[in-house]
N, CA, C and O atoms as CSV, one atom per row, in Angstrom:
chain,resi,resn,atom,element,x,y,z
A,1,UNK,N,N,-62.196,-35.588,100.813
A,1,UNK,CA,C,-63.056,-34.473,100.466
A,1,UNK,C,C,-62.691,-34.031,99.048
A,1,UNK,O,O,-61.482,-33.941,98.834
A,2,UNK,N,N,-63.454,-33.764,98.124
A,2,UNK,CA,C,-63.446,-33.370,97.090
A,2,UNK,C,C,-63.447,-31.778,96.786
A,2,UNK,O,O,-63.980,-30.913,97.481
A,3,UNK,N,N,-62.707,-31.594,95.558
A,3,UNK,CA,C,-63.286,-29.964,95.132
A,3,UNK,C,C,-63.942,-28.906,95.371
A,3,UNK,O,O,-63.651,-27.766,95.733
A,4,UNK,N,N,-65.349,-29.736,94.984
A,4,UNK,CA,C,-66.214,-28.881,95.013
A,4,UNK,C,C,-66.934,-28.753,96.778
A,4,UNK,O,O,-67.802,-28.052,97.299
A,5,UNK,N,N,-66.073,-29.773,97.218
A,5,UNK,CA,C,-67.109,-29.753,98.896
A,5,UNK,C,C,-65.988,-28.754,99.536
A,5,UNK,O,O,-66.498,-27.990,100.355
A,6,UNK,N,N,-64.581,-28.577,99.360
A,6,UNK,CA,C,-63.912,-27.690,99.446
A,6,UNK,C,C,-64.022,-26.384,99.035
A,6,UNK,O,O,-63.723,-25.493,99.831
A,7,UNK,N,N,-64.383,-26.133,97.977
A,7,UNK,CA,C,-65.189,-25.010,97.248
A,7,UNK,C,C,-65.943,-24.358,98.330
A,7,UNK,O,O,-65.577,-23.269,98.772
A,8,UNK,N,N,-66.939,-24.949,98.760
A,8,UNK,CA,C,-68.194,-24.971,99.577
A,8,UNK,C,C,-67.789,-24.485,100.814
A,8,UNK,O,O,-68.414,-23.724,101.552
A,9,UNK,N,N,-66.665,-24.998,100.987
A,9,UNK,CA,C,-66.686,-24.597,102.597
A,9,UNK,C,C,-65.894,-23.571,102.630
A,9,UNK,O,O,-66.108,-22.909,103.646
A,10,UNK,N,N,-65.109,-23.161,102.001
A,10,UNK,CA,C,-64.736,-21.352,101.304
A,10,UNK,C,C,-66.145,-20.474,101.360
A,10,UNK,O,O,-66.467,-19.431,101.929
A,11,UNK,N,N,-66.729,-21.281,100.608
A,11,UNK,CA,C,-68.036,-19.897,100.558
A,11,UNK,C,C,-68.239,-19.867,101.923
A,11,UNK,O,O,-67.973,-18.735,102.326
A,12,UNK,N,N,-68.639,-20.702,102.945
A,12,UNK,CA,C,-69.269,-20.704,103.750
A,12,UNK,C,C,-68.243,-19.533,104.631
A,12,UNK,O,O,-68.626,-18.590,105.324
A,13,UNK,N,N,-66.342,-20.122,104.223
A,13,UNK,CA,C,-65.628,-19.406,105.469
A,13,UNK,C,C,-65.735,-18.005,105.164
A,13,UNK,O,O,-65.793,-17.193,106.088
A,14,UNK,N,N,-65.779,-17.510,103.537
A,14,UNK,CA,C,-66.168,-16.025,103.150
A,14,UNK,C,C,-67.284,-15.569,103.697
A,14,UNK,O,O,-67.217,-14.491,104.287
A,15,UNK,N,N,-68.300,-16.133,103.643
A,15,UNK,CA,C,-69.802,-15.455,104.125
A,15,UNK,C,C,-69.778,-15.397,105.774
A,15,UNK,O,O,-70.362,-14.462,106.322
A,16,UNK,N,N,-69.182,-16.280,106.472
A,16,UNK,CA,C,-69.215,-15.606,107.670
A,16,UNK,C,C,-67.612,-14.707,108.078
A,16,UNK,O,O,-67.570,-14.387,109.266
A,17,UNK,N,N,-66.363,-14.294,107.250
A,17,UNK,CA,C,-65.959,-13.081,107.982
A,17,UNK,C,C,-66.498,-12.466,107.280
A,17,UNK,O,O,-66.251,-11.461,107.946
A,18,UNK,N,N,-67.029,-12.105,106.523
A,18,UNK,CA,C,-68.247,-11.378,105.979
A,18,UNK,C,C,-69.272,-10.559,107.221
A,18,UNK,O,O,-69.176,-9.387,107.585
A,19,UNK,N,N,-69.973,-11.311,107.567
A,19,UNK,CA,C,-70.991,-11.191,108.901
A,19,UNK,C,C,-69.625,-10.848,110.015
A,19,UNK,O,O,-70.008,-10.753,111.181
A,20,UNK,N,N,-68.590,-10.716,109.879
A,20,UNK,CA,C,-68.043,-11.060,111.553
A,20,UNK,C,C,-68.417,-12.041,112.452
A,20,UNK,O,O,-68.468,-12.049,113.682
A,21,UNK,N,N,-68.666,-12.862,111.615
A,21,UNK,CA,C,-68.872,-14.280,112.606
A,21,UNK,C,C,-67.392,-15.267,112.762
A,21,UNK,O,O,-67.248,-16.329,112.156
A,22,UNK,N,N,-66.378,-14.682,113.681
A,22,UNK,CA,C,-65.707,-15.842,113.753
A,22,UNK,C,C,-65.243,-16.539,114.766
A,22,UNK,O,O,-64.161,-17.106,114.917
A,23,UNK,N,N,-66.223,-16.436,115.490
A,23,UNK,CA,C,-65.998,-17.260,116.409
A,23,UNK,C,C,-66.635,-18.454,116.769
A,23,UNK,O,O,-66.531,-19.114,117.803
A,24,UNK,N,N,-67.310,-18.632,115.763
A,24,UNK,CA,C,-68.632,-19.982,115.936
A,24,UNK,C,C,-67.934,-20.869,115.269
A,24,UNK,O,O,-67.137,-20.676,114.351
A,25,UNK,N,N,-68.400,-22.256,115.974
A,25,UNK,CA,C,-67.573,-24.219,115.725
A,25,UNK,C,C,-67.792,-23.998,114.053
A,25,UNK,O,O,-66.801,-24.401,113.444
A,26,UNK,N,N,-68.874,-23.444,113.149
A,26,UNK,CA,C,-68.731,-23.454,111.217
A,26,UNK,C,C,-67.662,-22.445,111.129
A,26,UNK,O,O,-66.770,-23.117,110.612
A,27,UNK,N,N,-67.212,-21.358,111.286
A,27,UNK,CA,C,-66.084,-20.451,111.266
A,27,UNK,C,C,-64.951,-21.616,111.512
A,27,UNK,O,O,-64.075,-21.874,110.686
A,28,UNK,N,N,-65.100,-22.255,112.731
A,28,UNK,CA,C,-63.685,-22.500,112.911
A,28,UNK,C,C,-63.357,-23.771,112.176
A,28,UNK,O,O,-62.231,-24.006,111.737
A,29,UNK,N,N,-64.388,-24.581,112.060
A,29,UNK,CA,C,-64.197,-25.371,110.855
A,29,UNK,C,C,-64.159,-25.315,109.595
A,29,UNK,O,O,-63.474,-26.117,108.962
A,30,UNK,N,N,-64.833,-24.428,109.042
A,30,UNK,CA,C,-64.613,-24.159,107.753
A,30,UNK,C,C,-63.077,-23.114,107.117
A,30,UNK,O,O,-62.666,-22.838,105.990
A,31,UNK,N,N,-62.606,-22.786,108.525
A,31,UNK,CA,C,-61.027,-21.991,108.246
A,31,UNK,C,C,-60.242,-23.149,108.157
A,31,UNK,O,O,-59.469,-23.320,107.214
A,32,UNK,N,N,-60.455,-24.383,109.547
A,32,UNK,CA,C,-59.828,-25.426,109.480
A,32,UNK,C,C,-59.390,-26.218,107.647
A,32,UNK,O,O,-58.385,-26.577,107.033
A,33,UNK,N,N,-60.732,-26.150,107.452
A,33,UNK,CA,C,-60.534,-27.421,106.301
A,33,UNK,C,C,-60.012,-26.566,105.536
A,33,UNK,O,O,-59.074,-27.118,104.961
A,34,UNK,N,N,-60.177,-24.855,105.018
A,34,UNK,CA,C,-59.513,-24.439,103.922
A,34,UNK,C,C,-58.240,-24.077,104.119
A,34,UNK,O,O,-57.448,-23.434,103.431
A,35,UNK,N,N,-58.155,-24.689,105.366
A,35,UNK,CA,C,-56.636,-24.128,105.408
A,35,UNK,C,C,-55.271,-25.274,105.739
A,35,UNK,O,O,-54.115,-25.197,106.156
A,36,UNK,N,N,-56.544,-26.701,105.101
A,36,UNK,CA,C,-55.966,-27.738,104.698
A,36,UNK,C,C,-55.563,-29.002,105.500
A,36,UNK,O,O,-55.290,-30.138,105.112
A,37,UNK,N,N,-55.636,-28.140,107.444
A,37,UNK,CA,C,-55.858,-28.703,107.969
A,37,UNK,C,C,-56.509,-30.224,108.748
A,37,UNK,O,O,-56.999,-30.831,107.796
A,38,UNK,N,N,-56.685,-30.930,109.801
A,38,UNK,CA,C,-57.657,-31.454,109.651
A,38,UNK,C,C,-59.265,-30.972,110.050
A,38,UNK,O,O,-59.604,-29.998,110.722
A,39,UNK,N,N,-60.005,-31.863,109.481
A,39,UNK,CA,C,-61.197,-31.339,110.000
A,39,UNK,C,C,-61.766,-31.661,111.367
A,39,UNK,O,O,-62.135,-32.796,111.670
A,40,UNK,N,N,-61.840,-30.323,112.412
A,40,UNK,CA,C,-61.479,-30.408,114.054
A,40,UNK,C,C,-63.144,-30.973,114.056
A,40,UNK,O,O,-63.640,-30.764,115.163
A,41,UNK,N,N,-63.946,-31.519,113.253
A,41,UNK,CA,C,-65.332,-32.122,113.806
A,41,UNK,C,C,-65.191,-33.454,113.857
A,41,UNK,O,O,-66.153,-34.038,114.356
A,42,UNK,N,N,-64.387,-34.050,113.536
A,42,UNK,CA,C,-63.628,-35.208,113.287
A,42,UNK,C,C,-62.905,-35.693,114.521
A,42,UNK,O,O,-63.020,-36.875,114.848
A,43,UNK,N,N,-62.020,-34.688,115.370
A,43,UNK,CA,C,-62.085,-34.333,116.450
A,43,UNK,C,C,-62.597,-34.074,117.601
A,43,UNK,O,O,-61.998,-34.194,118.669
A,44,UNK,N,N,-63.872,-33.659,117.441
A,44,UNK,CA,C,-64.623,-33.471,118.513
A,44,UNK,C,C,-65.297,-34.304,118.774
A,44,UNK,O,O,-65.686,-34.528,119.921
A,45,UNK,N,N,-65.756,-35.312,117.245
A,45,UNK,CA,C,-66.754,-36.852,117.363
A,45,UNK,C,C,-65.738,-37.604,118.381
A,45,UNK,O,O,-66.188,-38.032,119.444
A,46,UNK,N,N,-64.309,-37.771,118.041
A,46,UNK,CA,C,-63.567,-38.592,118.706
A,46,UNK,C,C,-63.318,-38.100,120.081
A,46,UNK,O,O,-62.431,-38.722,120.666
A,47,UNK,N,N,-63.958,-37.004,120.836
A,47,UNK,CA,C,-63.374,-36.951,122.287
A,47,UNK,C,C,-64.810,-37.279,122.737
A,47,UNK,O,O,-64.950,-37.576,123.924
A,48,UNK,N,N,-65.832,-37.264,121.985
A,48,UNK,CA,C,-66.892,-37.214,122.936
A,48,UNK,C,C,-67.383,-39.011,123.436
A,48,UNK,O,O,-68.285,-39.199,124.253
């Protein structure tokens, strides 16, 4: 993942605790990846 797609998914994790949205699978992924983690959709492709 690059920069700017990292970038991106900051905005996205700002704009929803913003809204109080954190409990939805983009919240929890987009905290995931900025927080360097892996990305848990990556995860979820692989259990299903």
């Amino acid at each position: 993942m690059d920069q700017q797609e990292r970038d991106n998914w900051q905005k996205v994790l700002d704009s929803l605790e913003a809204a109080g949205d954190t409990e939805s699978a983009f919240y929890l992924r987009a905290r995931a990846i900025c927080s360097g983690d892996p990305d848990p959709m990556l995860t979820w492709e692989a259990g299903s």
